[in-house]
Backbone as a ProteinNet text record, in pm:
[ID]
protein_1_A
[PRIMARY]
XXXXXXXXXXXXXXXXXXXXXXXXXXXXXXXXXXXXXXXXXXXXXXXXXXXXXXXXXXXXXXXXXXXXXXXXXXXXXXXXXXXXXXXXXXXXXXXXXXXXXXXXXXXXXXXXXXXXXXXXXXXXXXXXXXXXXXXXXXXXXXXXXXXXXXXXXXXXXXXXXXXXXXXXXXXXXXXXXXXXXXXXXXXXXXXXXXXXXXXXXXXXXXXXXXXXXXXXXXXXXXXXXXXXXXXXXXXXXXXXXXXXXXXXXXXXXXXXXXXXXXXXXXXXXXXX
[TERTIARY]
-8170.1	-8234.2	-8205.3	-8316.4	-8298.3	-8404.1	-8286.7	-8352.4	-8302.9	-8440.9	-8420.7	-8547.5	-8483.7	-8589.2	-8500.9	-8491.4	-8452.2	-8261.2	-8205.1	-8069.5	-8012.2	-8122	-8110.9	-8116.7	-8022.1	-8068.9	-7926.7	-7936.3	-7828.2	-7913.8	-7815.3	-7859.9	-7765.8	-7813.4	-7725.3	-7751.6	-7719.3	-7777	-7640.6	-7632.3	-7584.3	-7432.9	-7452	-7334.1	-7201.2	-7286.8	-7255.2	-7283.2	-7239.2	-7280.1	-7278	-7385.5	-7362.3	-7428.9	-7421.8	-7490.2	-7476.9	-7596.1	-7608.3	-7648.3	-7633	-7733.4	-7773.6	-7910.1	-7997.6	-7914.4	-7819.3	-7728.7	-7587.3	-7581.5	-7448.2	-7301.1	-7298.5	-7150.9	-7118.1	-7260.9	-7250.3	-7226.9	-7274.6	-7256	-7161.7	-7148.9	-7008.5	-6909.8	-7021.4	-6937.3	-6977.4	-6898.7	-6950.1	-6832.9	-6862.4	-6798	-6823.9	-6748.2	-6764	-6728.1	-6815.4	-6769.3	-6613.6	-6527.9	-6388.8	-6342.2	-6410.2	-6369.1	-6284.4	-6283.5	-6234.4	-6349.7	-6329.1	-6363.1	-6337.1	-6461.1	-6449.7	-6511.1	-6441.6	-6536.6	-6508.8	-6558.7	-6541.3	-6440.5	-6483.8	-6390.4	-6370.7	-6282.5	-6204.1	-6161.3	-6216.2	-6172.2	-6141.2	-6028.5	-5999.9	-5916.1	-5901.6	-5836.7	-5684.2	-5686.1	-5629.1	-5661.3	-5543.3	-5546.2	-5412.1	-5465.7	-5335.5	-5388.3	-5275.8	-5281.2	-5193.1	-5180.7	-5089.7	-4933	-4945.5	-4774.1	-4753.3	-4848.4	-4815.4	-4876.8	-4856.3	-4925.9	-4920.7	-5054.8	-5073.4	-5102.3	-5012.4	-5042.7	-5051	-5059.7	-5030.7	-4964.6	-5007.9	-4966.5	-4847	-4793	-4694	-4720.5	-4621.7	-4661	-4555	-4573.9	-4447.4	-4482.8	-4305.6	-4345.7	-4375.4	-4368	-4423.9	-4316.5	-4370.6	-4296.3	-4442.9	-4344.9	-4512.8	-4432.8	-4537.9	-4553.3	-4627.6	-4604.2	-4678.5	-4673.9	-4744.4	-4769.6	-4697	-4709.4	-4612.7	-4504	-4443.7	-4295.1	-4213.3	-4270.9	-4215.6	-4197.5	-4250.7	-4213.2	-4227.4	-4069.7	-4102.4	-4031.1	-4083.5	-4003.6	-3982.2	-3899.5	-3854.5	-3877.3	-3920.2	-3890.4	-3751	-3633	-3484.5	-3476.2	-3563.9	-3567.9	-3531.7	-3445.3	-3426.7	-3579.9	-3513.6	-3604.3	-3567.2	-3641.5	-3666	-3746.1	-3732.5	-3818.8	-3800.3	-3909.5	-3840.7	-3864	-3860.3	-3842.6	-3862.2	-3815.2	-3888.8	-3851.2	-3861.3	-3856.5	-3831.9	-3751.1	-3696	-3691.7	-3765.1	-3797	-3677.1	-3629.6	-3538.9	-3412.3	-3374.7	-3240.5	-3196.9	-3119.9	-3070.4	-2939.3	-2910.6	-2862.4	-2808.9	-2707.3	-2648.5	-2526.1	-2486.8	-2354.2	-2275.5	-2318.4	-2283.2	-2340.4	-2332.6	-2469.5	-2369.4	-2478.8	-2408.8	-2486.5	-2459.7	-2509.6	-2532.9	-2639.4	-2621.6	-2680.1	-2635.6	-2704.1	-2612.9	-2687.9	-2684.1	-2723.7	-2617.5	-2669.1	-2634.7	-2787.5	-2779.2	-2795	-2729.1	-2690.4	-2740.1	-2842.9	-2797.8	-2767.6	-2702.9	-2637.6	-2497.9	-2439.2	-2282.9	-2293.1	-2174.7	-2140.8	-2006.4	-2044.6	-1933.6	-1851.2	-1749.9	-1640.1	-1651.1	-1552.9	-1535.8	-1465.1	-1394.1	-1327.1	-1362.3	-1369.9	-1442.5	-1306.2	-1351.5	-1212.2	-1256.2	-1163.6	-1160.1	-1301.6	-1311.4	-1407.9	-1346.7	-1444.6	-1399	-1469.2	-1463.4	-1511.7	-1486.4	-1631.4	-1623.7	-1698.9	-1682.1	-1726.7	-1866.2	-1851	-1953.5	-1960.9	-2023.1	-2066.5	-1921.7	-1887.1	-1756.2	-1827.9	-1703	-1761.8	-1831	-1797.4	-1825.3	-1725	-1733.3	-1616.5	-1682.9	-1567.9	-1436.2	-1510.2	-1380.8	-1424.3	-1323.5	-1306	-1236.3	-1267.1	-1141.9	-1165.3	-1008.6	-1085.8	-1013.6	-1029.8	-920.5	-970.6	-861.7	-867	-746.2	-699.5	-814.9	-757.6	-703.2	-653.5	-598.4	-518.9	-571.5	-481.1	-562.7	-478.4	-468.7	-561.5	-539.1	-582.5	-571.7	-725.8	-671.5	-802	-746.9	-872.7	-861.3	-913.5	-1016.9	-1060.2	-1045.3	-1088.5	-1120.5	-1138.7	-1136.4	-1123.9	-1112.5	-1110.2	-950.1	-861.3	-738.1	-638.8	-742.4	-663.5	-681.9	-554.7	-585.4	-456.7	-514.1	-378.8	-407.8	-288.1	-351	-210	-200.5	-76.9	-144.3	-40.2	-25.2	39.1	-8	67.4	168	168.5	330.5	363.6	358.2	401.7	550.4	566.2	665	789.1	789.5	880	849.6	854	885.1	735	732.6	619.4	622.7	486.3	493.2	344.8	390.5	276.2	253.9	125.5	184.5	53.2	109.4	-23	-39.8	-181.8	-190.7	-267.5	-227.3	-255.1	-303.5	-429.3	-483.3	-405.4	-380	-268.2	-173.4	-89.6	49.1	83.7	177.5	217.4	319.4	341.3	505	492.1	564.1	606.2	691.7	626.8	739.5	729.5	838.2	861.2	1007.4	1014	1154.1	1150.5	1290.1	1314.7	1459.1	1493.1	1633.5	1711.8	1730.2	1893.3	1907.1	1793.7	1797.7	1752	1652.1	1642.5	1499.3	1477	1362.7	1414.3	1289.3	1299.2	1210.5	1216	1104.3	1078.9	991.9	1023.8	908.9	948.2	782	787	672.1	638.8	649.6	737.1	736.9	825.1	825.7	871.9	870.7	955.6	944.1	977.8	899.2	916.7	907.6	1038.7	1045.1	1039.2	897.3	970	900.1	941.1	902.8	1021.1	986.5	1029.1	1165.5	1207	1358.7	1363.5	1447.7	1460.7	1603.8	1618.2	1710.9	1754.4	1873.4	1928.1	2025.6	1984.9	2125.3	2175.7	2291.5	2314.3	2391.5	2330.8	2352.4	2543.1	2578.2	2672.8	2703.8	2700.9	2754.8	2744.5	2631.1	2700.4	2591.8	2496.8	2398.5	2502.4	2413.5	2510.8	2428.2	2485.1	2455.1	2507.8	2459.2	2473.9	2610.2	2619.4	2715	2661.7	2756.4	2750.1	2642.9	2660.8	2578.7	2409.6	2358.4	2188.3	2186.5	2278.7	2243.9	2244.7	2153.8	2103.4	2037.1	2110.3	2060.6	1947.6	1801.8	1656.9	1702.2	1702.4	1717.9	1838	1924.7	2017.4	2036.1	1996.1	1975.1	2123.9	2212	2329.6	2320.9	2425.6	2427.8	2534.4	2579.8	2691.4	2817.9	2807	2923	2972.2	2880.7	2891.3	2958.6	2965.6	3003.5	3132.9	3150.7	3301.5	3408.8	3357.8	3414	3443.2	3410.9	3387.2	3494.8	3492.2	3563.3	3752.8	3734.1	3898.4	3928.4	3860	3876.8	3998	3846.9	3923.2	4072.8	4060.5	4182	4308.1	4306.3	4442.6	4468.7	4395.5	4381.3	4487	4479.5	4526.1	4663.6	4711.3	4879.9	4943.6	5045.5	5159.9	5309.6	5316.1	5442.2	5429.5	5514.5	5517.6	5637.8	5665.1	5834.6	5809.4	5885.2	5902.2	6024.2	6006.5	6125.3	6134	6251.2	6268.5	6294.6	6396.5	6417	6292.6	6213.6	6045.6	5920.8	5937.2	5861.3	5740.8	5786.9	5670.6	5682	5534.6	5504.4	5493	5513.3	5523.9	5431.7	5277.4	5212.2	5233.8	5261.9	5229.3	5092.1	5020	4895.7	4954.8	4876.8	4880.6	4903.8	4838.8	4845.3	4948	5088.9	5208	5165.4	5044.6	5005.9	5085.9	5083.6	5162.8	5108.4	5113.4	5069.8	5133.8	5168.6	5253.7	5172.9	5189.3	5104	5243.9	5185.6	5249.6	5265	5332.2	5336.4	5406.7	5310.5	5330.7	5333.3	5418	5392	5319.7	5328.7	5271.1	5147.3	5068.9	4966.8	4955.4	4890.6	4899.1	4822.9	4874.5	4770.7	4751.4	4804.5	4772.3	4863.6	4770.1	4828	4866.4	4991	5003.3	5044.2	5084.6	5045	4998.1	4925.5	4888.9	4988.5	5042.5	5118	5051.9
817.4	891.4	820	808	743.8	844	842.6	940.6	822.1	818.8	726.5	599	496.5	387	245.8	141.9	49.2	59.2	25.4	41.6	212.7	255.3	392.3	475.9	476.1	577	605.7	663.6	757	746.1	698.9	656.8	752.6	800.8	866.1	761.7	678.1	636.4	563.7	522.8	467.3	400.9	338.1	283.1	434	512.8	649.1	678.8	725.4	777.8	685.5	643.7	543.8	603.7	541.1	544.3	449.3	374.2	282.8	238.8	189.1	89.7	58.4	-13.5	-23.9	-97	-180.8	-231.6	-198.3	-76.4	-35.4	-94.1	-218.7	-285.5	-362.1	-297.5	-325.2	-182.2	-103.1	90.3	69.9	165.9	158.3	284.8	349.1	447.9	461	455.4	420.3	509.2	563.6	608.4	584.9	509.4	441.3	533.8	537.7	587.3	626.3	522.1	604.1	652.1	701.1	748.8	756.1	606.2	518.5	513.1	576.8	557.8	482.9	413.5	350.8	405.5	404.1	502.4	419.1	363.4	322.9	424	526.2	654.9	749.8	816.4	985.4	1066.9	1157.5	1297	1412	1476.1	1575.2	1593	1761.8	1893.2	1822.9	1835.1	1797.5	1692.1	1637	1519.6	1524.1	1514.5	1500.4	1422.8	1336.9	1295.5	1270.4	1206.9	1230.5	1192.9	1046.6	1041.9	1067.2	1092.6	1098.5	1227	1285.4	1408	1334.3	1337.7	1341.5	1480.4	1516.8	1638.8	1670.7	1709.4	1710.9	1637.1	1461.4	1391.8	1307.7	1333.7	1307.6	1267.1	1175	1078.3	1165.2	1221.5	1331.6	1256.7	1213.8	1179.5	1015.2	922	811.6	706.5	542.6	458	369	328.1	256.8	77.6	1.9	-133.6	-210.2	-309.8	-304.1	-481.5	-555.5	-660.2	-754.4	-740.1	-778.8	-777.7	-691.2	-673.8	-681.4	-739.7	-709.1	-608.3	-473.7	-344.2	-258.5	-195.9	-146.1	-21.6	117.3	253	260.3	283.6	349.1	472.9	558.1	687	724.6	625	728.1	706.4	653.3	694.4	523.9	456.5	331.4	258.2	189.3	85.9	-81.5	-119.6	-244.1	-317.9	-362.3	-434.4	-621.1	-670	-837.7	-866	-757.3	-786.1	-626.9	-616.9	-514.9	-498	-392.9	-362	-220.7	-161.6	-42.9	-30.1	53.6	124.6	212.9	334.8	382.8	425.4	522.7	472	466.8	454.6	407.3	482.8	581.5	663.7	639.2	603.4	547	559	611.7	679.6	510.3	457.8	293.5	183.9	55.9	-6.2	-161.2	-257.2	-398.8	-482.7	-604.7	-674.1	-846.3	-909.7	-1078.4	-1121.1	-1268.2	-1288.6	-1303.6	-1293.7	-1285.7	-1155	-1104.2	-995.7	-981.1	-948.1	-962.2	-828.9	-818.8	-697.2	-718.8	-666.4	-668.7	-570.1	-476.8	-388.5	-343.2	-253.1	-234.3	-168.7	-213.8	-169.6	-29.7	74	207.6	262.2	276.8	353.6	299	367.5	334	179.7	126.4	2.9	-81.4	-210.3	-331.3	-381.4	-388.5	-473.5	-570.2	-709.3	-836.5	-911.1	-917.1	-983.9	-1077.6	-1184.9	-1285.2	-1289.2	-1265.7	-1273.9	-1349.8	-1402.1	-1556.6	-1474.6	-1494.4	-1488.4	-1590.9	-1724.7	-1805.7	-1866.3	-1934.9	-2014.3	-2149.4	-2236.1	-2292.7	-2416.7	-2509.5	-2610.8	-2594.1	-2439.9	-2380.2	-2341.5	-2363.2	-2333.1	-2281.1	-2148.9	-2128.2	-1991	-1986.2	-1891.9	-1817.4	-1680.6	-1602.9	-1568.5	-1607.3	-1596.6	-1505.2	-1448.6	-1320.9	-1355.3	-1426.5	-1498.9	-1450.4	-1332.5	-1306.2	-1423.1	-1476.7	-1564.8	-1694.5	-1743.1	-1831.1	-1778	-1851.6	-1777.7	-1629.3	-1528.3	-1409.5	-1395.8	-1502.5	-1450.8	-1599.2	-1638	-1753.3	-1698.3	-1752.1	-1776.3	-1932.8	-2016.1	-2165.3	-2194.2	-2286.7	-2338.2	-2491.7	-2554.2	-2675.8	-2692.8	-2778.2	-2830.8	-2787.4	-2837.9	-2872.9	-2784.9	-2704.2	-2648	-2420.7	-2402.7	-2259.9	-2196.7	-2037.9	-1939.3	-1912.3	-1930.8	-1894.3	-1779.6	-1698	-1607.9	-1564.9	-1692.7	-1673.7	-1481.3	-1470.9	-1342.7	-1377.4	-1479.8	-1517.9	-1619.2	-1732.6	-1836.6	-1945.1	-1942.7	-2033	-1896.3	-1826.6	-1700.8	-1659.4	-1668.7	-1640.2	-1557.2	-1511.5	-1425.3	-1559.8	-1603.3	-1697.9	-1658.2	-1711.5	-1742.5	-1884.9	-1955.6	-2106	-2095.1	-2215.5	-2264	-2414.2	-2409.8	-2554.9	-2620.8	-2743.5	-2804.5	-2963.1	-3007.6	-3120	-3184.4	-3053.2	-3105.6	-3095.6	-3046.2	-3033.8	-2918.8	-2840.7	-2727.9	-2718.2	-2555	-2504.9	-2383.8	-2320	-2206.5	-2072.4	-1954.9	-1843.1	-1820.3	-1775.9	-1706.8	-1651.2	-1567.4	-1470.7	-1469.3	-1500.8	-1482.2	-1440.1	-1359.5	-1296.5	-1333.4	-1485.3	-1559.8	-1593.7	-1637.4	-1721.3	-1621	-1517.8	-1426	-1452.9	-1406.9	-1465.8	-1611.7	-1702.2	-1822.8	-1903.4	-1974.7	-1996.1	-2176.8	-2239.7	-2383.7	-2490.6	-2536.3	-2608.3	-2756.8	-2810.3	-2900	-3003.5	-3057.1	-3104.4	-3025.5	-2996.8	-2955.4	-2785.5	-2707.4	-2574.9	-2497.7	-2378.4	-2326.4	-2200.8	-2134.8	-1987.5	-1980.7	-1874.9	-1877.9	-1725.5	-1662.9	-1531.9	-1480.8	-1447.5	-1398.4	-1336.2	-1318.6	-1317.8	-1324.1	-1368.9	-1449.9	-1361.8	-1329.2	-1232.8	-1267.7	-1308.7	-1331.3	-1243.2	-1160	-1052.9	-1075.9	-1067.8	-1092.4	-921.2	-834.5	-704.8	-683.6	-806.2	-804	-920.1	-1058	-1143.5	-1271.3	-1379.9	-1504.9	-1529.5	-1568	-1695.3	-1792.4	-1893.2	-2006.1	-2117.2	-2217.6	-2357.6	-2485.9	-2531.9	-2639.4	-2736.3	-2779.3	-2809.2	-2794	-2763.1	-2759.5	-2876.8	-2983.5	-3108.7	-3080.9	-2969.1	-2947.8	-2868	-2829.5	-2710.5	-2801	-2798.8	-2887.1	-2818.3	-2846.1	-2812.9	-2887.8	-2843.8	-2920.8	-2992.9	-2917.3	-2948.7	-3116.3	-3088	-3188.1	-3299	-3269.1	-3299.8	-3326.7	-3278.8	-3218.7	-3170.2	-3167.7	-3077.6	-2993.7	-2874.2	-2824.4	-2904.3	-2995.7	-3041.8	-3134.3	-3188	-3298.3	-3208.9	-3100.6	-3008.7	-2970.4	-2939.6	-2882.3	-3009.1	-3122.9	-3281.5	-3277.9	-3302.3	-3322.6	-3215.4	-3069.2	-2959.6	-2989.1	-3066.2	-3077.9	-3208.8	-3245.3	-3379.5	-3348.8	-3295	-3251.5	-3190.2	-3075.8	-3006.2	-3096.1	-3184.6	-3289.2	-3373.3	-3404.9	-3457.8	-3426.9	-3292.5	-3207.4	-3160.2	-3126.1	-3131.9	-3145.7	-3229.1	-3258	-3207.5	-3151.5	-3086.4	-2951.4	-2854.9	-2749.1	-2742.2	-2733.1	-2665.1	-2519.9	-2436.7	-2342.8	-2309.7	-2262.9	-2247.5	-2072.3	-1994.9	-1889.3	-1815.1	-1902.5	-1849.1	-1835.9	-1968.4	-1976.4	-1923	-1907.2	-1899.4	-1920.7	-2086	-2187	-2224.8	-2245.4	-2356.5	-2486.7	-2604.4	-2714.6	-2811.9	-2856.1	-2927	-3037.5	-3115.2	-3251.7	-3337.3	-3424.7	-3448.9	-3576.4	-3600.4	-3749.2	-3905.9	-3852.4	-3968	-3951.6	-3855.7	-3838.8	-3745.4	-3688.2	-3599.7	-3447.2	-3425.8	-3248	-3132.6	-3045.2	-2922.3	-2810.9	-2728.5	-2610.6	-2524.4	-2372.5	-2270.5	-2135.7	-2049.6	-1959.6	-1859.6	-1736.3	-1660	-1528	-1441.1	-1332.3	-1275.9	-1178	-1067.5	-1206.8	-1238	-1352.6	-1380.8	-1383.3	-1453.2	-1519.6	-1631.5	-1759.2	-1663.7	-1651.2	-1573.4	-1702.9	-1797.2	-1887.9	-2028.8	-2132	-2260.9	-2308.9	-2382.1	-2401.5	-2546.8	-2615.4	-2819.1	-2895	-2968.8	-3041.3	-3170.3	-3268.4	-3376.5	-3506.6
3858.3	3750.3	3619.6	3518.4	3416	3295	3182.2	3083.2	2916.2	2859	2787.2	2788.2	2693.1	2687	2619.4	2699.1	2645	2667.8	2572.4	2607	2571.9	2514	2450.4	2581.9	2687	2810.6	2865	2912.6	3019.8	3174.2	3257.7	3389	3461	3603.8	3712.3	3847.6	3902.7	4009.6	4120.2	4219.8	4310.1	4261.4	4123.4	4035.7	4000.1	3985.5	3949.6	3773.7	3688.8	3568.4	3420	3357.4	3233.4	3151.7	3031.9	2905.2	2746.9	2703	2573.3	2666.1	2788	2821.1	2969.7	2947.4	3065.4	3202.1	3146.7	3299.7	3266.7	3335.1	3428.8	3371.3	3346	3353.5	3258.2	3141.7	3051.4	2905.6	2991.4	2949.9	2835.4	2727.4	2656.3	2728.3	2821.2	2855.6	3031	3123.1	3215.1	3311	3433.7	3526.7	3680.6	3744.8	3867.3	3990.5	4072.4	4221.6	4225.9	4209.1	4223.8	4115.1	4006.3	3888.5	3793.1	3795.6	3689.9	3611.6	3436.3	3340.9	3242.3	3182	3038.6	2949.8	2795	2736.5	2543.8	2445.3	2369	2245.7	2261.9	2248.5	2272.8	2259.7	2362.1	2235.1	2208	2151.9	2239.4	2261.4	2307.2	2263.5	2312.3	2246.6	2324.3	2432.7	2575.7	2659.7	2703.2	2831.3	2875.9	3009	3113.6	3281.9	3266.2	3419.9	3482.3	3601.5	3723.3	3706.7	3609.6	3540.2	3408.2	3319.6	3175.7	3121.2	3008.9	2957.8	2802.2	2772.7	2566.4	2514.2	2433.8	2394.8	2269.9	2149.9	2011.3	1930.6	2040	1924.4	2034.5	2098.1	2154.5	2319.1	2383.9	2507.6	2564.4	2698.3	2785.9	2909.8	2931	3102.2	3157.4	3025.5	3044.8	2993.2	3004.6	2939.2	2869	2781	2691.3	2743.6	2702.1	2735.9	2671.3	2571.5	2445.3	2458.8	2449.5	2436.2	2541.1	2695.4	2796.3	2790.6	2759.4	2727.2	2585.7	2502.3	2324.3	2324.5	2300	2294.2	2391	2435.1	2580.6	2545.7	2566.2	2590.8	2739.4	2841.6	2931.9	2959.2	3113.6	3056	3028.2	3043	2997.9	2806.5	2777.4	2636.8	2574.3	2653.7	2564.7	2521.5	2437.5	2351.1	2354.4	2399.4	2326.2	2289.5	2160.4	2066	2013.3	2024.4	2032.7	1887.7	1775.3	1670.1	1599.2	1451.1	1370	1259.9	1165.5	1044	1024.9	977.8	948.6	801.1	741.4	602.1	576.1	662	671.5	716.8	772.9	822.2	939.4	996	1120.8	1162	1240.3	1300.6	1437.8	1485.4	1620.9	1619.2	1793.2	1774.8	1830.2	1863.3	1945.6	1908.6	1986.8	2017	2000.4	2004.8	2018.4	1952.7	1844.3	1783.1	1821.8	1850.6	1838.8	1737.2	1714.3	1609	1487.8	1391.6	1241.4	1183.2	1124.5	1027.6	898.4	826.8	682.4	618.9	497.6	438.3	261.5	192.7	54.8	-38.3	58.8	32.3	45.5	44.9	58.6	207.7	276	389.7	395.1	452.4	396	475.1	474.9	567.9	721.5	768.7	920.2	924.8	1050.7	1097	1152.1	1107.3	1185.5	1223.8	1388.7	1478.8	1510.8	1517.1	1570.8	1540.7	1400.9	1336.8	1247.8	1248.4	1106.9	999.1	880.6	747.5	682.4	596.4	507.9	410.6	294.4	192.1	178.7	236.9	199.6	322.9	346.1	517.9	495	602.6	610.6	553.5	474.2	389.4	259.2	212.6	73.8	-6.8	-120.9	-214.6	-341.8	-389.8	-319.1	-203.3	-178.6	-3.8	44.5	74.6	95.9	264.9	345	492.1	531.5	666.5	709	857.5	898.9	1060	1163.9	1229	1356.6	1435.1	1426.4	1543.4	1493.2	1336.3	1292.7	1153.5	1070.1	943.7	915.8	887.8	892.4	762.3	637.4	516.4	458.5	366.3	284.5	155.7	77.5	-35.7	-74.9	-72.1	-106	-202.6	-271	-413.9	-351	-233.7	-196.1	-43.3	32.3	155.9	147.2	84.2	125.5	7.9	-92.6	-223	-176.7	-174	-187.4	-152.1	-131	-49.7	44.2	162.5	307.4	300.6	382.8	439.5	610.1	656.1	796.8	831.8	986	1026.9	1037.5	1132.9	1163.6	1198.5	1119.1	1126.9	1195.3	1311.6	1371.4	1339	1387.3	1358.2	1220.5	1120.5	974.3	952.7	809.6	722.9	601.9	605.4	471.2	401.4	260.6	175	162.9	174.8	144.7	54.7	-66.7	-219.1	-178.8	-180.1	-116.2	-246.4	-256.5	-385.7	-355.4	-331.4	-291.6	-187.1	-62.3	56.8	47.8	-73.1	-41.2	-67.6	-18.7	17.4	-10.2	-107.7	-127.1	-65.6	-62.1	45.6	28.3	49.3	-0.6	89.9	219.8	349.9	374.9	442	470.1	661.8	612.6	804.7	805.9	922.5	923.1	881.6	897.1	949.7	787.4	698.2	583.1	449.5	467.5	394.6	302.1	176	75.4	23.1	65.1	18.6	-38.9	-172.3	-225	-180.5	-137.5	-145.2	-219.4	-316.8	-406.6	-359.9	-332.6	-308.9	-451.1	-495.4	-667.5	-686.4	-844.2	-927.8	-888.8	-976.6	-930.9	-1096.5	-1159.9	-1293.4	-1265.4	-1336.9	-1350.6	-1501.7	-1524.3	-1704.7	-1792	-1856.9	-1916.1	-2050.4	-2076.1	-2254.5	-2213.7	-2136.6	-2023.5	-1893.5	-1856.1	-1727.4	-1648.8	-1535.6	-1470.4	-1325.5	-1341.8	-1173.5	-1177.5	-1064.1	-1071.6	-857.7	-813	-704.7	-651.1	-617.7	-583.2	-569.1	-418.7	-320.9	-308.4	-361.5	-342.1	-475.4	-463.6	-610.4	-612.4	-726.4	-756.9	-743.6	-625.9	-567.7	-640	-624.7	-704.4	-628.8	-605.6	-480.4	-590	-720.3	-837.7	-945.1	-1022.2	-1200.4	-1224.4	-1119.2	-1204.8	-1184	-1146.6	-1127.8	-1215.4	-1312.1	-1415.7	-1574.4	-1605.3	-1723.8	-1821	-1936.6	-2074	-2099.3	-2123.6	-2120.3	-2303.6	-2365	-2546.5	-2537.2	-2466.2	-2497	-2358.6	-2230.1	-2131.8	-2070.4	-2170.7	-2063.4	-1981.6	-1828	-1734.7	-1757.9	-1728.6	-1701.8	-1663	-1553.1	-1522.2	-1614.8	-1688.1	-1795	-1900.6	-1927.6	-2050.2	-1997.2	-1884.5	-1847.4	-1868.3	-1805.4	-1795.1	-1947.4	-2010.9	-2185	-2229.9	-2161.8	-2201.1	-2168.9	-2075.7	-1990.4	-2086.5	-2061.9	-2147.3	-2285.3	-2394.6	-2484.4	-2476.5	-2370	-2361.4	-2335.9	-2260.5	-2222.8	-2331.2	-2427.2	-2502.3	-2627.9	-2643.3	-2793.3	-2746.2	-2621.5	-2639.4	-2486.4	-2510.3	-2333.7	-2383.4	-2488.8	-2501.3	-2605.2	-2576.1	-2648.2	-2706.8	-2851.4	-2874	-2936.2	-2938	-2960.9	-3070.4	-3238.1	-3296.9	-3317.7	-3203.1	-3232.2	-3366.4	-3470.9	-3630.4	-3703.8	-3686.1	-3765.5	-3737.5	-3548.6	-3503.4	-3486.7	-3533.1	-3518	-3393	-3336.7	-3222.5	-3239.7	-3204.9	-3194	-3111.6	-3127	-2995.8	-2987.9	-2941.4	-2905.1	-2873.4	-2929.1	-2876.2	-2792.1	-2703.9	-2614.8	-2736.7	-2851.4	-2960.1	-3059.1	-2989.7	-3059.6	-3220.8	-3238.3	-3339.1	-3303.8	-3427.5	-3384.9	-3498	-3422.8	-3530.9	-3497.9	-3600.2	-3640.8	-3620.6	-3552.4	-3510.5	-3545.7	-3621.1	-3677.6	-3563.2	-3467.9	-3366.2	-3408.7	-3370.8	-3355.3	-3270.9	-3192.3	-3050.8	-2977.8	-2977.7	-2859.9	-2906.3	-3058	-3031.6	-3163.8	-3169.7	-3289.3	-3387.2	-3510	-3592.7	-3719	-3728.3	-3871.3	-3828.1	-3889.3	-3860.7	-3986	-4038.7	-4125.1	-4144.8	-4114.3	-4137.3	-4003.9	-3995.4	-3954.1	-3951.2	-3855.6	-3899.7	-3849.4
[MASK]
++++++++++++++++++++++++++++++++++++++++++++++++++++++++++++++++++++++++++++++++++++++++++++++++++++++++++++++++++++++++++++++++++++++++++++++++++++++++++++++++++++++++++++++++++++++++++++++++++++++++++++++++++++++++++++++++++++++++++++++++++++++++++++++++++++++++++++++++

């Protein structure tokens, strides 16, 4: 049966049901013996079939499959997508990351475990790195210039300042205690300066490392100089009970008179 003229017809015949046009398999809307339909478009209130239900908008019962596998729903609800874009936010009680991830925003609360953090990609300066699995903590001004603080370095807790490769060192360990060690030279300096020893001595390896900067005396050089003098000015004492003058002797046979009271010199009176 054919109602119509030209491609303008609706056919019923042997093919089973068409319409737009005069051959069958070319129809925009066409329904075949086993009733499989094509149709250029579908309006309904309702549709449902044997594994899926569309209902107000919504897919019940199904998995979608979107460009051979790029975007795939499951029916247990997972997702995966071989790329995308998120406008808003992102809500997940888990999940697992590869890759690279970029942020130009702030990252908020909660604990990141057994991660490494760079401030800048490696071979950038300066650069702040946070590495478990090597130095614990450094900040970088250079290849070979910065602060690292190992966890635990060869037994000990250290700070080490690295200075175009060379290294001084603040670390504490039981046996030896806080220890400072500079690679060069070493400067303590502030508008007062304080060594106090709680329970025991500021030790000094000798008088001769303690140096006056202004005169470039050392200490030991000042005590030497000090004894000196002293042997110098007397090898004999007399004593006159009636006058109660003292009597010195210098090494160069010089002598001087010292006036005594209760036992202590209060006035000198000739020189000889």
């Amino acid at each position: 049966m054919l109602i119509g003229s030209g491609n303008a017809v609706t056919q019923i015949n042997t093919n089973s049901i068409a319409a737009g046009h005069a051959n069958f398999n070319e129809a925009p809307f066409r329904v075949d013996m086993a009733g499989n339909l094509v149709a250029n478009k579908l309006t309904a209130n309702y549709a449902s079939n044997a594994n899926s239900n569309f209902s107000g908008g919504a897919i019940v019962g199904s998995s979608i499959n979107v460009g051979n596998g790029k975007f795939v729903v499951n029916t247990g609800g997972s997702v995966y997508a071989a790329d995308g874009t998120f406008q808003g936010t992102i809500n997940a009680r888990g999940g697992t990351f590869e890759g690279d991830i970029y942020a130009s925003g702030k990252i908020h609360g909660g604990t990141i475990t057994g991660a490494r953090f760079l401030t800048d990609e490696p071979g950038l300066y300066p650069r702040v790195e946070l590495d478990p699995y090597s130095i614990a903590f450094g900040v970088y001004s250079s290849a070979n210039s910065g602060i690292q603080i190992p966890a635990y370095n060869n037994g000990v807790s250290k700070i080490l300042f690295l200075a175009i490769g060379n290294e001084s060192t603040i670390y504490n360990s039981p046996g030896v205690g806080l220890s400072i060690i500079a690679n060069g030279n070493a400067s303590l300096s502030g508008d007062n300066v304080s060594l106090y020893a709680h329970s025991g001595f500021i030790r000094f390896p000798s008088w001769s490392v303690i140096r006056n900067e202004a005169s470039s005396y050392t200490l030991q050089g000042e005590l030497d100089a000090l004894w000196a003098a002293i042997n110098g000015l007397a090898i004999n004492l007399t004593f006159d009970q009636t006058t109660r003058n003292l009597k010195l002797w210098s090494r160069g046979g010089h002598c001087c008179l010292k006036r005594i009271f209760r036992s202590k010199i209060i006035e000198t009176f000739i020189n000889l």
